[in-house]
C-alpha distance (Angstrom), angle and dihedral (degrees) to the residues before:
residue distance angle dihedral
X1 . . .
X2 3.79 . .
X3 3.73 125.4 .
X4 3.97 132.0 -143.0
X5 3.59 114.9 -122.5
X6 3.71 119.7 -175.6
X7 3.74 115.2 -139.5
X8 4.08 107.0 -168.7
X9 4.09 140.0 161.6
X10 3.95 103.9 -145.9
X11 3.60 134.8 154.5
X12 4.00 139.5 -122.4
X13 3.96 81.8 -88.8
X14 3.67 96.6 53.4
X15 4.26 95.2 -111.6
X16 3.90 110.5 148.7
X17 3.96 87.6 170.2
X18 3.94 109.1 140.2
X19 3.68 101.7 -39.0
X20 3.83 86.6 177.7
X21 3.77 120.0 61.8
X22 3.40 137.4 -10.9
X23 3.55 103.1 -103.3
X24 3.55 92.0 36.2
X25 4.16 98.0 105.9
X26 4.33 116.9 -3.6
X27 3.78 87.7 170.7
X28 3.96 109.6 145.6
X29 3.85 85.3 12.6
X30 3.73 92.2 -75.4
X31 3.81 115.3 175.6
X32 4.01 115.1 179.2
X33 4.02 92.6 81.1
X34 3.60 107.2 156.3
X35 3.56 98.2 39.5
X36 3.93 99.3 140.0
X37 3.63 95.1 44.7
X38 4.10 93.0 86.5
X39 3.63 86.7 55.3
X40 3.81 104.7 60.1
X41 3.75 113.8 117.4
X42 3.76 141.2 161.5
X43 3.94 85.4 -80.2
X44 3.37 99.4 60.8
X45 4.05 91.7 41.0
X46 3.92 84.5 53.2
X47 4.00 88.0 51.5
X48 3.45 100.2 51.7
X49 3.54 98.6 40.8
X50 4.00 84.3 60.8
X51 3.67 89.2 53.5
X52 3.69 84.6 47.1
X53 3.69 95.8 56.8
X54 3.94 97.7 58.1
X55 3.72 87.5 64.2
X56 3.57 100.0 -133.5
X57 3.41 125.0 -169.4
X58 3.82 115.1 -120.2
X59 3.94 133.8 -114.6
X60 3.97 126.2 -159.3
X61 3.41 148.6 163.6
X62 4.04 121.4 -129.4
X63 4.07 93.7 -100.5
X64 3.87 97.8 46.8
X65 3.66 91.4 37.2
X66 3.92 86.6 51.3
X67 3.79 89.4 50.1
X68 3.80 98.7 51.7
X69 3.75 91.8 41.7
X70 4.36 89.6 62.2
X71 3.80 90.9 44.1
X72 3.88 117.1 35.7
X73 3.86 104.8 47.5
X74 4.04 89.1 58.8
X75 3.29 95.1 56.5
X76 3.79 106.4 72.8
X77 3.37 105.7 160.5
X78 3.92 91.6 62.6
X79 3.61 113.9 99.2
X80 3.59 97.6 -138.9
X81 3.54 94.3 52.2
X82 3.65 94.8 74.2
X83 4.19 86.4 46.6
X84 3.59 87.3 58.4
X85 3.87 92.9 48.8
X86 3.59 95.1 52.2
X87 4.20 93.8 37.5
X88 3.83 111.1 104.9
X89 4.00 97.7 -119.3
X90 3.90 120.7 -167.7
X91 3.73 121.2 -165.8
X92 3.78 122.5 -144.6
X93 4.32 97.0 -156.7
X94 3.97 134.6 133.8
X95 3.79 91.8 -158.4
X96 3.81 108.4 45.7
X97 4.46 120.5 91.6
X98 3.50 121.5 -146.8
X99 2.89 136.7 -79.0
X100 3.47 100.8 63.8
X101 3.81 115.6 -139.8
X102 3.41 94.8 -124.8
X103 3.90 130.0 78.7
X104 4.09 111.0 -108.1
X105 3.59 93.2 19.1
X106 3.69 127.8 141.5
X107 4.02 127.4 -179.0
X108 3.67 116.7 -128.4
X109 3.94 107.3 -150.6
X110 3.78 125.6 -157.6
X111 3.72 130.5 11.1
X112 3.55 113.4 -0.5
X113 3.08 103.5 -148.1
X114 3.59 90.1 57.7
X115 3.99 101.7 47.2
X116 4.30 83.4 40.9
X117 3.72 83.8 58.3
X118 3.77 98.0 48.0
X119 3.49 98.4 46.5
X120 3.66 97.1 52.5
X121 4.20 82.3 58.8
X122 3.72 81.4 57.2
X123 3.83 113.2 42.1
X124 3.96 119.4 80.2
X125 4.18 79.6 -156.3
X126 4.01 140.8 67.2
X127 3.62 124.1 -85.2
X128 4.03 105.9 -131.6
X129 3.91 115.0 -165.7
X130 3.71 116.6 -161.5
X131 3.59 112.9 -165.1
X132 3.69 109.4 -40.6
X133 3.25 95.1 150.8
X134 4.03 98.5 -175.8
X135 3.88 95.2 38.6
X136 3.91 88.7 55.8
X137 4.07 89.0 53.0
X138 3.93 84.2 60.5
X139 3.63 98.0 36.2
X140 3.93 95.2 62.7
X141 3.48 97.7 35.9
X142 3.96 80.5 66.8
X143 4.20 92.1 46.9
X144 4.50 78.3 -118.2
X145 4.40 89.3 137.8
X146 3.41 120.1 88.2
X147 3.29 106.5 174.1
X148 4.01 132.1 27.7
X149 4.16 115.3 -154.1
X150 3.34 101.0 179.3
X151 4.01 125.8 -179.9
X152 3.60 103.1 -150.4
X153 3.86 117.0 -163.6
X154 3.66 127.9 -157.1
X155 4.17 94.7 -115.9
X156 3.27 130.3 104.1
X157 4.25 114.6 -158.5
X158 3.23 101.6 -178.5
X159 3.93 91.3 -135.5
X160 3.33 148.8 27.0
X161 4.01 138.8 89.6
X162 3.31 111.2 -31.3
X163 3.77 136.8 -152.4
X164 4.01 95.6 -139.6
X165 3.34 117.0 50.0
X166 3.67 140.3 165.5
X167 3.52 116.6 -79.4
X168 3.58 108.9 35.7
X169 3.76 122.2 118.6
X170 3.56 130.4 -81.2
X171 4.24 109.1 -95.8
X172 3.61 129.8 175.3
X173 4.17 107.8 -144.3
X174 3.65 131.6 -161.8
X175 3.88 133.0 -150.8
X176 3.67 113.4 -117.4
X177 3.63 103.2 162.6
X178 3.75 139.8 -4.1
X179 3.72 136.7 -179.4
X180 4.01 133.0 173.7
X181 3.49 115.4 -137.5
X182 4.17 118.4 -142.8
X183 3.90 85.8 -99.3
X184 3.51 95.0 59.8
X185 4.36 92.6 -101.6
X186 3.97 104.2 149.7
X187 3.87 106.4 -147.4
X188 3.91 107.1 -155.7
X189 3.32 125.9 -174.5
X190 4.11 119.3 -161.9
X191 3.48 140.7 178.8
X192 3.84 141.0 -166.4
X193 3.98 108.0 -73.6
X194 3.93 138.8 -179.7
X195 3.98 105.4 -109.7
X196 4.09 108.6 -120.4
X197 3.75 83.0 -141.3
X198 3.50 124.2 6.3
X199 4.12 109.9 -148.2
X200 3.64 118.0 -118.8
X201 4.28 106.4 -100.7
């Protein structure tokens, strides 16, 4: 049985909003894409080359799937473009036909949740989620992540999409790992935990 494990760039105010590029989400008229670019170091390379090395296979939603589809294949001379060639990568979307553009690819139809939760009965290998901003909403609201690896960067936007947001079920998290990059990045690592005292709703 495979496990989700969400792999996301956020900041002390919880944005996850195109970390990336500039141009890489606008929605809501945001303007400070590219944010965690300035912030990549040796640490973080180190870190996701270890993710890297378990050769997991790759969840995403339509939009981020989109996204990484118009950037990564033209730029060959990157390393981890060839690792996302070759990584198995299944879509959750309502919208998008088969086949999918990319090699590796398959379409998961329906309700996400539902075809996330079947296929982690199914793999013998994690589930990584790389942005996917909207699939993760539905993903916890169904207790589906297992484990949180969050890059946390020492910014605060002040708006944007954000990772946490109202709504989503009470969950109880505990620290597994943790590193600080030489930029001041805090990479924490969390998994499911039983609260020592749940609060009264």
């Amino acid at each position: 049985m495979g496990e989700v494990v969400v792999n996301v760039s956020l900041t002390l105010d919880g944005v996850m909003q195109a970390p990336g590029r500039p141009d890489e989400d606008t929605r809501g008229g945001f303007v400070h894409g590219g944010w965690a670019a300035p912030y990549f170091d040796p640490i973080m390379a180190s870190a996701a080359a270890e993710g890297i090395a378990k050769a997991p296979a790759l969840l995403f939603g339509r939009r981020t799937y989109q996204d990484f589809y118009s950037v990564w294949p033209n730029r060959p001379d990157n390393p981890f473009s060839e690792v996302l060639h070759n990584a198995q990568k299944f879509v959750a979307s309502r919208t998008l036909k088969e086949p999918l553009p990319w090699a590796n690819s398959t379409l998961l139809k329906g309700d996400a949740a539902a075809a996330v939760a079947a296929l982690k009965q199914e793999l013998d290998r994690d589930l990584v989620v790389l942005g996917s901003g909207d699939l993760l909403q539905s993903l916890m609201r169904d207790d589906l992540v297992d484990e949180l690896a969050l890059s946390i960067h020492p910014l605060v936007l002040g708006s944007g999409r954000r990772l946490f947001n109202d709504g989503l079920p009470f969950a109880a998290l505990r620290l597994v790992r943790s590193r600080t990059t030489t930029t001041g990045v805090v990479i924490a690592t969390y998994r499911k935990a039983d609260p020592v005292q749940r609060p009264n709703p």
